[in-house]
C-alpha positions in Angstrom: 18.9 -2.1 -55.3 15.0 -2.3 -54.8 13.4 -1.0 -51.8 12.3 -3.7 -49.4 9.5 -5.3 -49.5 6.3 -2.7 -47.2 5.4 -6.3 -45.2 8.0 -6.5 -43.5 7.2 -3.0 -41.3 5.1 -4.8 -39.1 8.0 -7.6 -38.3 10.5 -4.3 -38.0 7.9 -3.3 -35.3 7.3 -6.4 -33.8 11.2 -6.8 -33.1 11.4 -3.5 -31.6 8.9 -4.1 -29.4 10.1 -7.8 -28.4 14.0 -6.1 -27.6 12.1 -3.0 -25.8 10.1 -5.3 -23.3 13.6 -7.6 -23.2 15.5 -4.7 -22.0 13.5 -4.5 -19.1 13.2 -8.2 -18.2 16.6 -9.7 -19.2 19.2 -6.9 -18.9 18.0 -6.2 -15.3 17.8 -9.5 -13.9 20.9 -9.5 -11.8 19.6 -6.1 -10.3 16.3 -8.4 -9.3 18.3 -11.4 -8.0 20.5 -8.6 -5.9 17.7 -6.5 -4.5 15.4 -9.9 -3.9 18.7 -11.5 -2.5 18.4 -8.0 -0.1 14.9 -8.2 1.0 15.9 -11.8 1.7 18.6 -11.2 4.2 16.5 -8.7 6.0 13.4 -10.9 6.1 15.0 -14.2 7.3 17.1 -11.6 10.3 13.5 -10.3 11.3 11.8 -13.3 11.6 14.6 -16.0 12.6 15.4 -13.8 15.7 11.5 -13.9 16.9 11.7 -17.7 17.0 14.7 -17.6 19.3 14.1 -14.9 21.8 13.3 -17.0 24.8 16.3 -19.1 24.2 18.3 -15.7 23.7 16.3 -14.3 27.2 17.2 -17.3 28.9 21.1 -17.1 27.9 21.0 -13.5 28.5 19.4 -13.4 32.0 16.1 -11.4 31.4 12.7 -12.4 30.7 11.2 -13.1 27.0 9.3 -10.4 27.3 12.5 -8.0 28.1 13.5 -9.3 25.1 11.1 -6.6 23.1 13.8 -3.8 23.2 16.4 -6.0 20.9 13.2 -6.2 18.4 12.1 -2.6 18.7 15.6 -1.4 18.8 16.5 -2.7 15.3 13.1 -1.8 13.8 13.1 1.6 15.2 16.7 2.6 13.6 15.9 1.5 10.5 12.4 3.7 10.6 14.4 6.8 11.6 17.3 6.4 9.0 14.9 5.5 6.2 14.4 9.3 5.5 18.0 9.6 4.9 17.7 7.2 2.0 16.9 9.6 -0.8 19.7 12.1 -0.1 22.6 9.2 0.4 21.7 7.6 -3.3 21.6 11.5 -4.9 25.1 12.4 -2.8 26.5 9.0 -2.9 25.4 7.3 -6.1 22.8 3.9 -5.3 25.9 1.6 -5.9 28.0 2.9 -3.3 25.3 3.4 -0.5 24.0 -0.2 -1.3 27.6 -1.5 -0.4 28.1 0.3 2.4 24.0 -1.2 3.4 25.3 -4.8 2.8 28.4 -4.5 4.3 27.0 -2.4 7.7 24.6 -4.7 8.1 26.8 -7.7 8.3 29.7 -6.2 10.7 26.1 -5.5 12.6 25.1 -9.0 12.3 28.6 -10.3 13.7 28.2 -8.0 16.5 24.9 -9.6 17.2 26.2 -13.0 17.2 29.1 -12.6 19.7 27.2 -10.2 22.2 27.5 -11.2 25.9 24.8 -9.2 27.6 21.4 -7.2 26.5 22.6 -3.9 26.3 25.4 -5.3 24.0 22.7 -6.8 22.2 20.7 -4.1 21.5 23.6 -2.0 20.4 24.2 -5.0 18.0 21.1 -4.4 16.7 21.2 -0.7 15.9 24.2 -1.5 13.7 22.1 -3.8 12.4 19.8 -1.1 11.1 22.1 1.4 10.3 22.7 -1.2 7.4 19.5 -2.4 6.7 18.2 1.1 6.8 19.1 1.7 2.9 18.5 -2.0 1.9 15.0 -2.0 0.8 14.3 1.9 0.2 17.0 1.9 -2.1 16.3 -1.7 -4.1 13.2 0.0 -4.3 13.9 3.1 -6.0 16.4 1.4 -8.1 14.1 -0.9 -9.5 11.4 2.1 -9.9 14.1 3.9 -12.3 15.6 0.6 -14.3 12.3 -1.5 -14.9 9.7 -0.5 -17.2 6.1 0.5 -16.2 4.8 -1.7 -17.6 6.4 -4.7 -15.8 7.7 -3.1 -12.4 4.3 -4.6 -10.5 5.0 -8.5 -11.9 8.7 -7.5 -10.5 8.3 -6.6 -7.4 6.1 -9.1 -6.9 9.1 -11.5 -7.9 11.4 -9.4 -5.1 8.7 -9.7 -2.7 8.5 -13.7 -2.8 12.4 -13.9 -2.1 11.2 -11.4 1.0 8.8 -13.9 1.7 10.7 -16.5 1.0 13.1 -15.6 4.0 9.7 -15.3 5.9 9.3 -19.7 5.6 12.9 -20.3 5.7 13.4 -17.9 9.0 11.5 -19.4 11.6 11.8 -22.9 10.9 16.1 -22.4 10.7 15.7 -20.1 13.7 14.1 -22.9 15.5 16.6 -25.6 14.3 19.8 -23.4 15.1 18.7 -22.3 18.8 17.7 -26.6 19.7 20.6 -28.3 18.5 23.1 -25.9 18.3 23.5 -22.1 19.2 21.4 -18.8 18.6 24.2 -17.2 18.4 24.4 -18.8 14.7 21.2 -17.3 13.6 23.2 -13.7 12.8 26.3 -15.3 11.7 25.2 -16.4 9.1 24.1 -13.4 7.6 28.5 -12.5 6.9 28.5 -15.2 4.0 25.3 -13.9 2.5 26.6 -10.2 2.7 29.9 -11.2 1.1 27.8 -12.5 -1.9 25.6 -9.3 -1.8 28.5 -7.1 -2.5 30.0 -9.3 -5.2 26.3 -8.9 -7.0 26.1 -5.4 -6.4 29.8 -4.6 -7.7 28.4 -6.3 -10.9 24.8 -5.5 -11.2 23.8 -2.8 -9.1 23.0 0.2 -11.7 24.5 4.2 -10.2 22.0 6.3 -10.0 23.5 10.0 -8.3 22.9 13.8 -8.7 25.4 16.1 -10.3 24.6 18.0 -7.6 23.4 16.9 -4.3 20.6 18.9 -2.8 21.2 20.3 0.8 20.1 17.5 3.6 17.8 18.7 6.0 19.4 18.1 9.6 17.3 19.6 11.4 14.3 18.0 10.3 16.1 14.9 10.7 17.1 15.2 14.2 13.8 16.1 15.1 11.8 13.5 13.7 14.8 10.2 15.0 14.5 12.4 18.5 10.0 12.2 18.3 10.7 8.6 17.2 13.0 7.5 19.9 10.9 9.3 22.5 7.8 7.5 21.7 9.6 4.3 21.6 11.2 5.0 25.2 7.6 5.9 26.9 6.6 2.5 25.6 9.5 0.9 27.3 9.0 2.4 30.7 5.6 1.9 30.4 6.3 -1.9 30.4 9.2 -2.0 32.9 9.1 -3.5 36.1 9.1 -0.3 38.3 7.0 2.4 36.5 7.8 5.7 35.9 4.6 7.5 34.7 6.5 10.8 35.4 8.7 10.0 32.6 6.8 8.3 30.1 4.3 11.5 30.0 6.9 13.6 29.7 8.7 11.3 26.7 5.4 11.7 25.2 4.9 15.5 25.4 8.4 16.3 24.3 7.7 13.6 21.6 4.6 15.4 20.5 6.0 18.4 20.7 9.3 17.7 18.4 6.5 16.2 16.1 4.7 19.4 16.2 8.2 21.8 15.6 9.0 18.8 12.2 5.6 19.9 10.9 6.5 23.8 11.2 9.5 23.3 9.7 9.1 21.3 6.9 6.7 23.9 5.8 9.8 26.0 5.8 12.2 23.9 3.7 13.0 23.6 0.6 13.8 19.9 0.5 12.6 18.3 3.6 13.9 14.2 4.7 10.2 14.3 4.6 7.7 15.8 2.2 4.1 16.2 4.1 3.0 18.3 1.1 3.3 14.7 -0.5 0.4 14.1 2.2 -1.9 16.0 0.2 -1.9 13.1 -2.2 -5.8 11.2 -0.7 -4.1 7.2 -1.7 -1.0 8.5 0.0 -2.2 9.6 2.7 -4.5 6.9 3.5 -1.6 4.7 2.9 0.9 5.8 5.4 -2.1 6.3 7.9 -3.6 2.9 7.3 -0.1 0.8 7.4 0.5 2.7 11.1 -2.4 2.2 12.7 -2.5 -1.9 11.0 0.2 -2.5 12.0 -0.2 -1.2 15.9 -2.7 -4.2 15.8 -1.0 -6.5 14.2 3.1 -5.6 14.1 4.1 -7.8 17.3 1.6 -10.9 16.8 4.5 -12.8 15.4 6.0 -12.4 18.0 3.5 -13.1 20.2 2.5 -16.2 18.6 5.9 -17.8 19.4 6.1 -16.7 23.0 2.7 -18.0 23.4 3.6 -21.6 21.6 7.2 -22.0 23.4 6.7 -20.3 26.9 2.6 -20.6 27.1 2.4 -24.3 25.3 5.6 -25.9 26.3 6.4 -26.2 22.6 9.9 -27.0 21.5 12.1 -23.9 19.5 11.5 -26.4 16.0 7.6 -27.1 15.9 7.3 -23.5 17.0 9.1 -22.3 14.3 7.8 -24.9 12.0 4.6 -23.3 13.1 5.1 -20.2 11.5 5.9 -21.4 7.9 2.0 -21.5 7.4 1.6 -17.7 7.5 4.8 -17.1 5.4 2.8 -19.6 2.9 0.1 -17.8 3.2 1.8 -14.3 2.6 2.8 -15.9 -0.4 -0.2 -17.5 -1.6 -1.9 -13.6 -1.2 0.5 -12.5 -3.9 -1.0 -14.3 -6.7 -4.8 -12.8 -6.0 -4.1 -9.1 -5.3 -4.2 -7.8 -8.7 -7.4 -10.1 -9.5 -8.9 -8.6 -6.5 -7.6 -5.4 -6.8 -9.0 -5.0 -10.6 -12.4 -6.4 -9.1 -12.9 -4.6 -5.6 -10.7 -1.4 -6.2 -8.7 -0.3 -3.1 -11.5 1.0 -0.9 -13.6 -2.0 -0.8 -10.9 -4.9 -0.5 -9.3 -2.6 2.3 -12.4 -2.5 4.5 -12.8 -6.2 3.9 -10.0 -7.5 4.4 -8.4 -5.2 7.6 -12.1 -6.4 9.2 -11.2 -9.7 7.9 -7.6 -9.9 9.7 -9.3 -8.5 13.1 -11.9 -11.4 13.0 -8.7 -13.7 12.9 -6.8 -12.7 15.7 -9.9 -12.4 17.8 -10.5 -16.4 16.5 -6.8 -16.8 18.6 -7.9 -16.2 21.6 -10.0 -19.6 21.3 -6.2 -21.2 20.7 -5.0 -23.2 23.8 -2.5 -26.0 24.4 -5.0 -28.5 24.0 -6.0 -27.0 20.1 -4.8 -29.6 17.6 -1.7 -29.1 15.8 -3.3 -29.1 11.8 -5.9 -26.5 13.3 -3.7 -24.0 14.7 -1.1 -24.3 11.1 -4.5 -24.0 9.2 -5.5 -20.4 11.2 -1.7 -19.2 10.7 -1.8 -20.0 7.6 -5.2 -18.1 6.8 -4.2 -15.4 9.2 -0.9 -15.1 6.8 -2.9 -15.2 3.7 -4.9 -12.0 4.6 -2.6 -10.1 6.5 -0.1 -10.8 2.9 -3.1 -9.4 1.4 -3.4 -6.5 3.6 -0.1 -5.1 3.1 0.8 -5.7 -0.6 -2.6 -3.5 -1.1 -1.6 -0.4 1.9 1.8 -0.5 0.2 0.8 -0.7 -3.3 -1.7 2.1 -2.6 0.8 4.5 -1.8 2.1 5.1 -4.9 -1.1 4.8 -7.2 -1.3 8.5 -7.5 2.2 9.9 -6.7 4.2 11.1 -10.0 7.5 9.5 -10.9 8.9 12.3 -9.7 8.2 12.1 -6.1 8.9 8.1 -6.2 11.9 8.0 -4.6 10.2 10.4 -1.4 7.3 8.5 -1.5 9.5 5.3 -0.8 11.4 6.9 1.9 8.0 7.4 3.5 6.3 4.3 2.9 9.5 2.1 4.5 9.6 4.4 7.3 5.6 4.6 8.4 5.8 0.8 7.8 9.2 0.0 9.8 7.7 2.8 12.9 4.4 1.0 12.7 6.3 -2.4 13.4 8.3 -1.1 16.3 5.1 0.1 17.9 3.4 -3.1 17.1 5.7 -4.8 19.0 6.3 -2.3 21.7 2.8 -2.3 21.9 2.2 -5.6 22.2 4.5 -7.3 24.2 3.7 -4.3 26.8 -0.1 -5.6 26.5 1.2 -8.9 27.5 3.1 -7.9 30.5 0.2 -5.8 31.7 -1.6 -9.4 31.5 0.7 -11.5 32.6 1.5 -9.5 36.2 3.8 -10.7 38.4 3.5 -14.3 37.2 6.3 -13.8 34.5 7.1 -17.5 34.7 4.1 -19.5 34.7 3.1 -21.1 31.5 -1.1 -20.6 32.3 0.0 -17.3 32.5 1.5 -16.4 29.1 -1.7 -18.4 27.8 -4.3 -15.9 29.8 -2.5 -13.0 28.3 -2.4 -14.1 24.8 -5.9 -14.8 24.7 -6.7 -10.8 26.5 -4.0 -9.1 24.4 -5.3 -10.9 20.8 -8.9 -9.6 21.6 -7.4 -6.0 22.2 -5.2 -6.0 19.4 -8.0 -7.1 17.2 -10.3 -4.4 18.4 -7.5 -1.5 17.4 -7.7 -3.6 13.6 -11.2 -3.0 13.7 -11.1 0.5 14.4 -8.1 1.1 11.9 -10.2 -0.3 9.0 -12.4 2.7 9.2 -9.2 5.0 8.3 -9.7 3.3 4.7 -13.7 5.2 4.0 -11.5 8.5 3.3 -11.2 6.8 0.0 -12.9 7.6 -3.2 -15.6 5.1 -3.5 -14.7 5.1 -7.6 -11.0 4.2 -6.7 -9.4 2.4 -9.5 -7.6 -1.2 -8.6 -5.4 -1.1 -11.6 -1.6 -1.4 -11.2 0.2 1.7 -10.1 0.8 4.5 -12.2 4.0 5.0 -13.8 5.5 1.7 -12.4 5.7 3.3 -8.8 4.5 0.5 -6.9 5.6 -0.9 -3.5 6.3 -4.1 -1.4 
């Protein structure tokens, strides 16, 4: 038989290539539609509850602004279990702890929708995170380990529209469900959408686990949820009714000091739930940094964008929510630019620009009143979501520009929980700016609108000052897509 023809090498190769690229593409696309179907859940929970919580204040006797600790609650438990993350998928295998995610997350959900009082509630809510604590640190590092490099950033960029998706869908159905029927609904129907998630994951969810599972580090654990909480409960009696100053300083100085013992002992451990040596990395660093103090400016102005429409305006639960579909739009809208800009600007410059850029914005709504036309106010939410998308596809992204493959999975754990601590602040933050504001006149409308307009100008002045934390970067900092495929939300 005669050899084959040498032209047909370069098809050989061609169709090696085509099947390699397919691999990553087509054999993993039920992994995408289960993680995006994931970051979906999560992201119409977080921002269909914001629309509702002065109908959910009003049902549960307390004001709308009492309503912060069944926000912070949820946000918080889910930035103290992320740590666990890593350790769970190498003990556990991904498939299993994914599961147990899905299916924690909607027992917590059904909690939520049948709770009676606050404290029920916000107990509701921490199941709620226990669940969601492993949703999007593990989709992410699955997704790290199955796609290629080459096509992980177009990927998650996929994931991240479902995300955002849930970010239209959320307030608008929030707003429907709490007017004509009950608000109670908007966490029920999370149970039909986890009973799909665990029929996609028992098919398409990849395992992922260590032979051998490294030892998990308790300690450092303990310390840094008890730091966490601390913080989180000084900003709460900070904002309650009767003050105790005694025991928010002493919250804080217990927290620091629990922050300070972490630091000593991670130095001492040989697997720590969080790596600071990882801080030594200049784009990590930065990252983490820059996403916390961002978002201590900007966490809680969703939230304080509805209260101000619903309570401050008079609007109704539905335009409200309707209201907020602009800046989900525009968060969508950002994705399509950021590597243009990215390749263009490099991280340092777009960073500067655009945190200063999201600071002029919310200082613009303090100029936002009752009598402000409806298409104005859609067209500054929906330019306010465009660069605050902007901002954090390009923190998160950053994070893992520099970080080796290796350290992926850690550098995930750190990234969800600096973002998900960040939020809980934002909000705690906030919301306890707004009460400072408002006084003792809790219930009048010219009230809520008089704070707003303080509290934006403040919370833009702490944006400001956070976009300085982005000069530590190298002037000469590439833009280009992550190395090694480790990119983020």
């Amino acid at each position: 038989m005669s050899p084959p023809p040498a032209t047909s090498a370069a098809p050989l190769t061609d169709a090696l290539a085509a099947t390699a690229a397919e691999s990553s593409r087509v054999r993993y696309r039920g992994l995408l539609w289960l993680v995006a179907a994931a970051f979906f859940m999560q992201a119409l929970d977080s921002t269909i509850v914001n629309t509702a919580v002065p109908a959910m204040a009003g049902a549960l006797g307390v004001t709308p602004l009492g309503m912060r600790t069944a926000l912070t609650s949820y946000v918080l438990t889910l930035a103290v279990l992320i740590p666990a993350s890593p350790w769970l998928c190498d003990r556990f295998g991904t498939r299993r702890v994914f599961a147990a995610a899905i299916a924690v997350f909607g027992i917590g959900s059904l909690l939520c929708g049948v709770s009676q009082t606050l404290p029920e509630l916000v107990f509701a809510r921490v199941i709620q995170g226990i669940g969601g604590a492993s949703l999007m640190p593990v989709g992410r590092y699955v997704l790290v380990r199955s796609i290629d490099k080459r096509e992980y950033v177009p990927a998650m960029s996929t994931v991240a529209t479902f995300g955002l998706l849930g970010s239209v869908l959320g307030p608008l159905l929030g707003g429907l469900l709490v007017e004509f029927t009950s608000w109670r609904l908007i966490f029920l129907i999370n149970v039909p959408v986890g009973l799909a998630g665990l029929w996609m994951n028992q098919r398409d969810m990849p395992e992922y686990r260590l032979e051998q599972a490294r030892r998990f580090d308790t300690a450092g654990f303990l310390l840094f949820a008890a730091a966490s909480a601390l913080l989180l409960t000084a900003s709460e009696q900070a904002g309650a009714q009767i003050h105790h100053w005694l025991l928010v300083a002493a919250c804080i100085a217990l927290a620091v000091l629990l922050g300070a013992t972490y630091v000593w002992h991670s130095r001492r451990t040989e697997y720590p739930v969080a790596d600071l040596s990882l801080l030594r990395v200049r784009s990590l660093s930065v990252a983490l940094v820059g996403n916390l103090f961002t978002r201590l400016g900007i966490g809680g102005m969703f939230l304080l964008l509805v209260l101000f429409l619903q309570v401050g305006c008079g609007w109704s639960p539905t335009l409200a929510g309707l209201m907020m579909v602009p800046q989900a739009l525009g968060s969508i809208s950002s994705k399509w630019v950021v590597n243009r800009l990215l390749l263009r600007l490099g991280y340092r410059r777009l960073l500067l620009a655009n945190t200063t850029a999201v600071a002029v914005m919310l200082a613009v709504f303090s100029q936002v009143d009752g009598a402000t036309p409806t298409w104005l106010i859609a067209l500054l939410v929906y330019v306010y979501g465009c660069f605050t998308g902007l901002q954090y596809t390009t923190m998160n992204t950053l994070a893992y520009t520099d970080v080796d493959i290796r350290h992926a999975s850690m550098a995930s754990s750190m990234a969800s929980t600096t973002q998900y601590l960040s939020i809980s602040f934002g909000i705690a933050f906030s919301t306890l700016l707004m009460e400072v504001f408002v006084g003792r006149q809790a219930h009048a409308a010219h009230a809520y609108v008089t704070a707003f307009h303080i509290t934006v100008l403040v919370l833009a002045a702490v944006t400001a000052l956070a976009a300085t934390i982005f000069l530590r970067l190298r002037p000469d900092h590439p833009g280009a897509p992550p190395r090694d495929g480790a990119a983020g939300l």
